[in-house]
N, C-alpha and C positions, 0 to 999 in steps of 0.2 A: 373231691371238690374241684371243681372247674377252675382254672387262673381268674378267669375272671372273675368269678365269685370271690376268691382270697384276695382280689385288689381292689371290691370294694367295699368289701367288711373294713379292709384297712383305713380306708377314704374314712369309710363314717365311724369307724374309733376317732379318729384325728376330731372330725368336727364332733362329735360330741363330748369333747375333752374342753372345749370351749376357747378361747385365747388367753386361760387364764397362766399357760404356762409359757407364751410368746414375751419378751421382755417388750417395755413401751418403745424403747429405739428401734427394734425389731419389726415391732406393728405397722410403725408411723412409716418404716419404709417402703414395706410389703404393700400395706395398701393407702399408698399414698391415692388423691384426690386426683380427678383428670384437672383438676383447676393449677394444678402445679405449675404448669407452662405458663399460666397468664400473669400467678406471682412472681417468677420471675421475670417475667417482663416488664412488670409493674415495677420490682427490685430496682431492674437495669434503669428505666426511665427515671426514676426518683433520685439511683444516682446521679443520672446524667444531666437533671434539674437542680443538681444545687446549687444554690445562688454564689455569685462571685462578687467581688466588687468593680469588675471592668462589666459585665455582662448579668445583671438579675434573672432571675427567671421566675416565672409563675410556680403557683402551688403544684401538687403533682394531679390534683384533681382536676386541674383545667386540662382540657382536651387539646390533642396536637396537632390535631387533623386541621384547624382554622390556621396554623403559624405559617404552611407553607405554600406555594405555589407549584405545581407540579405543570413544568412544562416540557416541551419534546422538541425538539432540533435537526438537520440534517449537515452533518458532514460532507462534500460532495465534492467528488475526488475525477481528477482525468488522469489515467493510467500512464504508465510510458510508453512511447510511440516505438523507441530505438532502443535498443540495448547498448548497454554503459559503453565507455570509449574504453578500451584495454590500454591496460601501463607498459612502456616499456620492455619489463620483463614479461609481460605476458605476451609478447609480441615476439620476443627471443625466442621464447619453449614453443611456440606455434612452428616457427618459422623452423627450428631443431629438428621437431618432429616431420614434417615434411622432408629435410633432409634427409631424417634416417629412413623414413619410408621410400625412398628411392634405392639407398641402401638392400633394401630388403624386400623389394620387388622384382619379380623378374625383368628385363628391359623393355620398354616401351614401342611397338611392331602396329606401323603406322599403318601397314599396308592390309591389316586386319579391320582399318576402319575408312581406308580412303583407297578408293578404286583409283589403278594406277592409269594416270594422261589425261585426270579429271581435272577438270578446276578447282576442285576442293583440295585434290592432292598436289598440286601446283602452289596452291595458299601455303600449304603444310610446310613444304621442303624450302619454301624460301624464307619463311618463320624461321624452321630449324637452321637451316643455315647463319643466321643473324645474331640468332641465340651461341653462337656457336656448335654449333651441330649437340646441344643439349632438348630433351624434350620437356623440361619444368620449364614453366614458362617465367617465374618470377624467383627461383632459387639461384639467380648468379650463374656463375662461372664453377661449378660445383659437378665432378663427373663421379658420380655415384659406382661407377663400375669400375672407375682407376687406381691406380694404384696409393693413391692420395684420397681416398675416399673417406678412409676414417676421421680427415680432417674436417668432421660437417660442425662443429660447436663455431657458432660467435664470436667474434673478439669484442673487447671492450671499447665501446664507444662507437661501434660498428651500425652503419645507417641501412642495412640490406636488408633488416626487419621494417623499418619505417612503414607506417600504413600510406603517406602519400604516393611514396616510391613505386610500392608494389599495388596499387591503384591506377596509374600512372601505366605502369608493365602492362598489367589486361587489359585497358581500353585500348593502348594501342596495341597490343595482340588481338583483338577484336575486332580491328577494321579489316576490310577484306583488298586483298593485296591483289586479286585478279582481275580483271576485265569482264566485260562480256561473251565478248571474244577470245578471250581464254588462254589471254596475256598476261604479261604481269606489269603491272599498272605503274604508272609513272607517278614520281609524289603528287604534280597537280590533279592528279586524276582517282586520287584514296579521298574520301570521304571519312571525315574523321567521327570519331563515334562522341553522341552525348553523354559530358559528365553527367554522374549522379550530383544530387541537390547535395548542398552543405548542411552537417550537424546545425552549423551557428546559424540561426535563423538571423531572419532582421528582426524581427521583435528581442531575440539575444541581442545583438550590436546596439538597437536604439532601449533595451530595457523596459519595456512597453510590458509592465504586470499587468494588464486588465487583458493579455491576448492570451488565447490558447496554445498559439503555434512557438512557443517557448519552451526551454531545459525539456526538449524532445527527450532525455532519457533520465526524468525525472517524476516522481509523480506530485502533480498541482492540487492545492486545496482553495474553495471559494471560501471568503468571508467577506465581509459587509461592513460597513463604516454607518454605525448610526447616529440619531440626529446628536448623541453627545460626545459624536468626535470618537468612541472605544470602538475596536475592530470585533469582531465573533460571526461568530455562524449561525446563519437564519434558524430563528425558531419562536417558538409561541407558545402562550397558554395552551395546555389539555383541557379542552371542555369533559363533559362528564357523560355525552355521549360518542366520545371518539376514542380509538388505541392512540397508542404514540407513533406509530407508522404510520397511520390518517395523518396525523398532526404537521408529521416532520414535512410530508410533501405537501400540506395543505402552508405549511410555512415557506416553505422552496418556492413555491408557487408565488404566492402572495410576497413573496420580496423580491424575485430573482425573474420573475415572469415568467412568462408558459413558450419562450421560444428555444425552451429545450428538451432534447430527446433524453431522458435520464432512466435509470436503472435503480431500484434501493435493493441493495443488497441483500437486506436479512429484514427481521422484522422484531429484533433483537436489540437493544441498547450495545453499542459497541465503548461507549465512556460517558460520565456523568460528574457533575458540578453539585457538591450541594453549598450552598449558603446559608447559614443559621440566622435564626433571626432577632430582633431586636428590640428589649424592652424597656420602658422608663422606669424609675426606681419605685415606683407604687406599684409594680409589677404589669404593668398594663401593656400591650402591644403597641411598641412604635411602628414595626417595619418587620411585614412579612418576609420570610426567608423564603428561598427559592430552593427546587432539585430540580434539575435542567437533566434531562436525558440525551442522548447524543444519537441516531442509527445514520448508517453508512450508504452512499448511494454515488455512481458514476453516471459521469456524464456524456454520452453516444455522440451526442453532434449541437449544435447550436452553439448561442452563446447567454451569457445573462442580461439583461435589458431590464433597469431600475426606475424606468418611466412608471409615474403615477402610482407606484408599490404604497401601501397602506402605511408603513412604517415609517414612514419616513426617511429612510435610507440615504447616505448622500454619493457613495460610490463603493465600487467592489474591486478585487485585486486575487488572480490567482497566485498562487506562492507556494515554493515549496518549502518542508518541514524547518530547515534552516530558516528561513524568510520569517516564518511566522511565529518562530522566537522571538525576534528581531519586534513585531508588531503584536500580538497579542499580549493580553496583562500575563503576568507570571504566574498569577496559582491558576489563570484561563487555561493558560498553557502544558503546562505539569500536571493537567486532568484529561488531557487527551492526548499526550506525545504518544502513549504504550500503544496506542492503535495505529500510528500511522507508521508507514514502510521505511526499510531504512532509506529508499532513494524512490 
């Protein structure tokens, strides 16, 4: 007899043995109902309905789909422009490390990169000589091939790391010390080279939260002041023919106005609010509860403009995560901090 044959001679033994030898717990397990799922969810809700005496709640048979409001929101974030300012000590191990790398370089052979009775090579040798006949341009008085070489660490309280210092050092290594004529230039006659712009904006010094060009290496969040005075992030009823990505920019839109280039990130809920809601003691609905969604979206260029916005709006303010502690309600806040950056 074939395998297959002796396995299902076995099959229909069993079933025709009947379920009279399965125990009822046994039964009830095996073939439970596909309704299972929906009891206990029905479980769960019915615990989650019983009545308190700060908060009642309806029966379990009233429907829950009418308590809530389901709306959709955009976060909307301007990146950092600049990377962070370095401390101190991170300013020491850079500046170390460039030491030792001189160290452990072969020396420096000018004449591999500047043709000799150029101008270029004229710029060179009068540089080096200033420097003390050293080729780093911003390492000090530091001769890597002497006999004092191992002395590259730091001292305490030592200002030769300073970022103004050695900013200061390259630009003026950067102006050009020759002539046309293929001299070497007299002070009135160097053309001094343009600073770079300063971290601190002027909207840093006068404080101006509603500008962009602020905590360049920080990332800014928009929110909104509406007509009751509370701060939050634009957003709006879900109609019932829209996603929540329609929504959040159809809400951006409509509060913040269309004079911006934005980006939304995903099309994903990145943090959400729910609010329960709220009933009189004959169990009746005072005040719909809310689940507010949150999706994520930067902003390319423009700015926001709350002229004639449908909402009512009274003013907007970017701010970073610090800041908007400072201004948003506290469980507002404590529902969206896990998504935003630490800086």
């Amino acid at each position: 007899m074939a395998a297959s044959s002796r396995g299902g001679n076995a099959a229909a033994s069993l079933f025709r043995r009947g379920q009279s030898s399965i125990c009822a717990s046994c039964r009830s397990a095996q073939f439970r109902s596909y309704s299972a799922g929906a009891e206990a969810a029905a479980a769960a809700e019915a615990h989650h309905l019983k009545p308190t005496s700060s908060h009642p709640h309806p029966p379990v048979t009233v429907s829950r789909r009418a308590e809530y409001r389901i709306k959709s929101g955009m976060i909307l974030t301007r990146a950092p422009l600049l990377t962070r300012a370095l401390t101190p000590f991170e300013n020491a191990f850079y500046f170390y490390q460039k030491r030792l790398n001189e160290r452990l370089v072969l020396p420096f052979r000018h004449t591999l990169f500047f043709k000799k009775d150029t101008a270029a090579d004229l710029d060179w040798r009068i540089k080096f000589n200033e420097r003390g006949r050293i080729a780093a341009k911003e390492l000090g008085r530091y001769y890597a091939q002497g006999r004092n070489a191992w002395n590259d660490e730091l001292l305490v309280g030592s200002t030769l790391s300073n970022e103004e210092r050695i900013r200061d050092i390259l630009l003026k290594d950067a102006e050009n010390r020759v002539t046309e004529d293929g001299e070497e230039a007299s002070p009135d006659e160097i053309v001094p080279i343009e600073r770079p712009m300063d971290r601190i904006t002027e909207a840093d010094k006068t404080n101006d939260i509603r500008r962009l060009d602020r905590k360049l290496d920080r990332t800014l969040y928009l929110i909104v002041q509406g007509s009751d005075g509370k701060w939050q992030f634009p957003s709006e009823d879900v109609p019932t023919d829209e996603h929540l990505h329609e929504t959040a920019a159809r809400a951006l839109e409509s509060a913040a106005g269309v004079n911006m280039n934005t980006w939304l990130v995903g099309r994903v809920p990145v943090a959400h609010i729910v609010r329960q809601p709220e009933f009189n003691e004959d169990t009746s609905l005072k005040q719909r509860g809310e689940k507010l969604f949150f999706l994520k979206g930067r902003i390319m260029a423009g700015q926001a403009d709350l002229k004639g916005n449908k909402f009512g709006l009274l003013d907007f303010n970017w701010l970073t995560k610090e800041e908007l502690k400072e201004k948003l309600p506290l469980d507002y806040f404590h529902s969206v901090r896990n998504m935003m950056a630490d800086r």
